[in-house]
N, C-alpha and C positions, 0 to 999 in steps of 0.2 A: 152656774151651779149644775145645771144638767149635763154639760161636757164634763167637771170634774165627776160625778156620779160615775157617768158613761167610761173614763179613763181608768178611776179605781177599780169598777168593775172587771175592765179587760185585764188590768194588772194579776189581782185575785186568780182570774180566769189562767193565765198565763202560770200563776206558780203552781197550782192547785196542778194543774197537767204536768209542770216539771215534776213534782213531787208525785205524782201518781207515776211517772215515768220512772223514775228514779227507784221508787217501790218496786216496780214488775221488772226490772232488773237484777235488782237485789235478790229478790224472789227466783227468781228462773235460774241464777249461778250458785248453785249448793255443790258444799265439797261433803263427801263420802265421811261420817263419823266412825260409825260402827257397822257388823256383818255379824251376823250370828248366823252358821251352817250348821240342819241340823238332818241325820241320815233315816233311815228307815228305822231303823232300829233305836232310833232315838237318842244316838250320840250326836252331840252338838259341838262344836269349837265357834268359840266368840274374837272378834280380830277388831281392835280399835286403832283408830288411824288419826296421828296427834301431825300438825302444821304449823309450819311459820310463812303466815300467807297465804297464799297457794301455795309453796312449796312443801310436799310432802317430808316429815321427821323422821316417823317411824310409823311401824306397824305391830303394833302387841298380840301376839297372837296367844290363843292358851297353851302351846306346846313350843314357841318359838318366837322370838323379837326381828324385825328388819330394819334397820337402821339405814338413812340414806345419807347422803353427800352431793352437793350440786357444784358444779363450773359454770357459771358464767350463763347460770341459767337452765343447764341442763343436768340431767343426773348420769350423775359419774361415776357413783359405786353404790354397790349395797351389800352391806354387812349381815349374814344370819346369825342370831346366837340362839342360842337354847335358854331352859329358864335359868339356868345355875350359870349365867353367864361365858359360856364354852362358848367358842368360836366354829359354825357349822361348815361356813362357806363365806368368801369374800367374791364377790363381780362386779367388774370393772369395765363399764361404758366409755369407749372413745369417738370423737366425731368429726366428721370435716365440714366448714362450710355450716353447720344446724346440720348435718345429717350421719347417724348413726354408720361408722365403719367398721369397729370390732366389739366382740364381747370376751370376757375372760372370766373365767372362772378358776383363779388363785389355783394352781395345782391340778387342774382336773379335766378343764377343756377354753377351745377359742374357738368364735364364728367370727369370719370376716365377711362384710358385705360390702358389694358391688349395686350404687345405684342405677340405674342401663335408663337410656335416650327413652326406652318406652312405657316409662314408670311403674317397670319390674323390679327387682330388685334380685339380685345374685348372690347365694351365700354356701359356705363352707364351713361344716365344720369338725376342727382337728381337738382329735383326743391327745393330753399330754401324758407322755408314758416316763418312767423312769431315766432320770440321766436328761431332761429337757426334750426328748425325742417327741416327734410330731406323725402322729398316725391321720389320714384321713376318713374319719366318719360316715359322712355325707355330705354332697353337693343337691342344689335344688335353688328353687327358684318361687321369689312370694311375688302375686301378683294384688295391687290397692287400687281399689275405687272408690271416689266421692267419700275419702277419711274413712273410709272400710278394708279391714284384712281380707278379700276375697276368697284367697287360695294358697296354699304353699304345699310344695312339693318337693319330692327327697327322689333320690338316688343314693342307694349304699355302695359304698366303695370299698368294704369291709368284706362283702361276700364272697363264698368258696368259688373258686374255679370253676367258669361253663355254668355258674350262676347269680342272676340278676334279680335284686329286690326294689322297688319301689313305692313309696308311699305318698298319699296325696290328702288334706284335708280343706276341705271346703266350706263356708259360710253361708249362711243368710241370714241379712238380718231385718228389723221392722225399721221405724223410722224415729222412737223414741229415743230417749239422753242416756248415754252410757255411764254410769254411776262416777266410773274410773275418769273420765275424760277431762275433764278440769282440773285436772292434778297437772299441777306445771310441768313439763317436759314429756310425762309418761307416755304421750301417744308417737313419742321417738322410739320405745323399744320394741325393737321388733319381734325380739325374743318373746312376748309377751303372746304372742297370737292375738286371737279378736278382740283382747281383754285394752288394747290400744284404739280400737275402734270408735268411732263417734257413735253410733248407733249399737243395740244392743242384738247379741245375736239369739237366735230364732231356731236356728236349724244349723247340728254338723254333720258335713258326712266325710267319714273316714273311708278310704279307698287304697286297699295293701295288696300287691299286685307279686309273684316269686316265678320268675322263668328259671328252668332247669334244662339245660339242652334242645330248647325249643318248646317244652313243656311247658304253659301260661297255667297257674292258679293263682286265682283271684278273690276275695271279697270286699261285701261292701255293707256297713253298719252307721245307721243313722240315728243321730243324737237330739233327743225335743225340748227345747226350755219352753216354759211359759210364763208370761211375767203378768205382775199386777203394777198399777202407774199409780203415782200422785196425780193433782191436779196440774202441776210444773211440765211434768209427764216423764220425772223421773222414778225409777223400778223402784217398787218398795219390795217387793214379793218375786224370788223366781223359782220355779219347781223344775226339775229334771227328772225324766224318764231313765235316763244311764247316763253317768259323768264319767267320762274318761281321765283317769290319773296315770300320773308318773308312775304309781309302782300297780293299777289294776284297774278296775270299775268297779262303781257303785250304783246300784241296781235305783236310788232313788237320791234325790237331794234336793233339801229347801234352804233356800238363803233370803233372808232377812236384812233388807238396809235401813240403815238410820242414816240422817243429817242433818 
């Protein structure tokens, strides 16, 4: 009688720890629901992020929808529409091997990358002009540590005679869960910058460097998130000093996650 006591027991003992196991895992792998960005002045845009899986569907933004597409595991296109269903932009992910080769963007431009022996990565990229013609851009080179974007840098190819532009931006980051990471494939694009990253980042610094006939001007402007954590020790909260965008900067910005 005492041995079967002493057996049940450990049994008990045994699931009770599976099951606590199984919970803190559950626990720790959250996908991204929602984002609500909201500026200094108090415009906001809300972006909900619907799955099959882990694999990412869409992304409903308040000014724009993202539609995805996967192969074989990875994602292979993503469609932008506007709210009236207009077509903004199609790009088009190819890969060799699991690893990211080109990018396209339907009508507009291509990056091809070169993965290099010393876990660089080499990239180019051609502007599409009229009649299929292929201009080059920029050439540069991203450098990754330990699932981190460290650094990537440009060379314009574009520039006036007897002068040279280059650009460089840099990372750092803490050691918390990057909201984005768990989305199946996504930490293959490269295009993405940090936003591929396992950790989240911390600190950017942009560095734009213009020689003119031997003439070096240079600057150098750095960028501060700061984040609030769940107890998982995924971002609920990030604030920015100056976010750098595609068409300017904004002087403040808070983003809010759900999951």
């Amino acid at each position: 009688m005492k041995n079967k006591i002493v057996i049940n027991f450990f049994l008990s003992f045994i699931i009770l720890t599976f099951v606590s196991c199984a919970n803190d895992t559950d626990d720790s792998f959250k996908l991204l629901q929602k984002v609500i960005e909201t500026t200094a002045r108090g415009n906001t845009q809300t972006y909900v992020y619907v799955y099959n899986g882990s694999q990412i569907v869409s992304i409903d933004g308040t000014q724009e929808r993202t539609d995805f597409t996967y192969t074989d595991g990875l994602i292979s296109k993503m469609v932008k529409l506007n709210k009236t269903n207009q077509l903004l932009e199609t790009i088009e992910y190819s890969y060799f091997k699991g690893k990211l080769v080109s990018v396209s963007s339907v009508g507009k431009y291509k990056i091809k990358y070169t993965h290099n022996a010393d876990k660089t990565v080499s990239f180019e990229k051609l502007m599409l002009l009229s009649g299929n013609v292929e201009v080059k851009e920029y050439h540069g080179t991203i450098l990754l540590s330990n699932g981190n974007l460290i650094k990537e840098e440009r060379i314009y190819d574009n520039s006036p005679a007897g002068e040279e532009s280059k650009y460089s931006i840099s990372f750092d980051y803490d050691s918390k869960k990057n909201p984005l990471f768990n989305i199946a494939g996504f930490k293959e694009l490269l295009n993405q910058n940090d936003k591929i990253s396992i950790n989240n980042n911390v600190i950017s610094t942009v560095i734009t460097s213009t020689s003119i006939n031997g003439q070096i001007t240079s600057s150098a402007t750095t960028y501060k998130n700061a984040f609030t954590y769940d107890l998982e020790n995924y971002p609920k909260e990030r604030v920015s000093e100056s976010t750098p965008l595609s068409s300017g900067f904004v002087g403040y910005l808070k983003v809010e996650y759900f999951y």
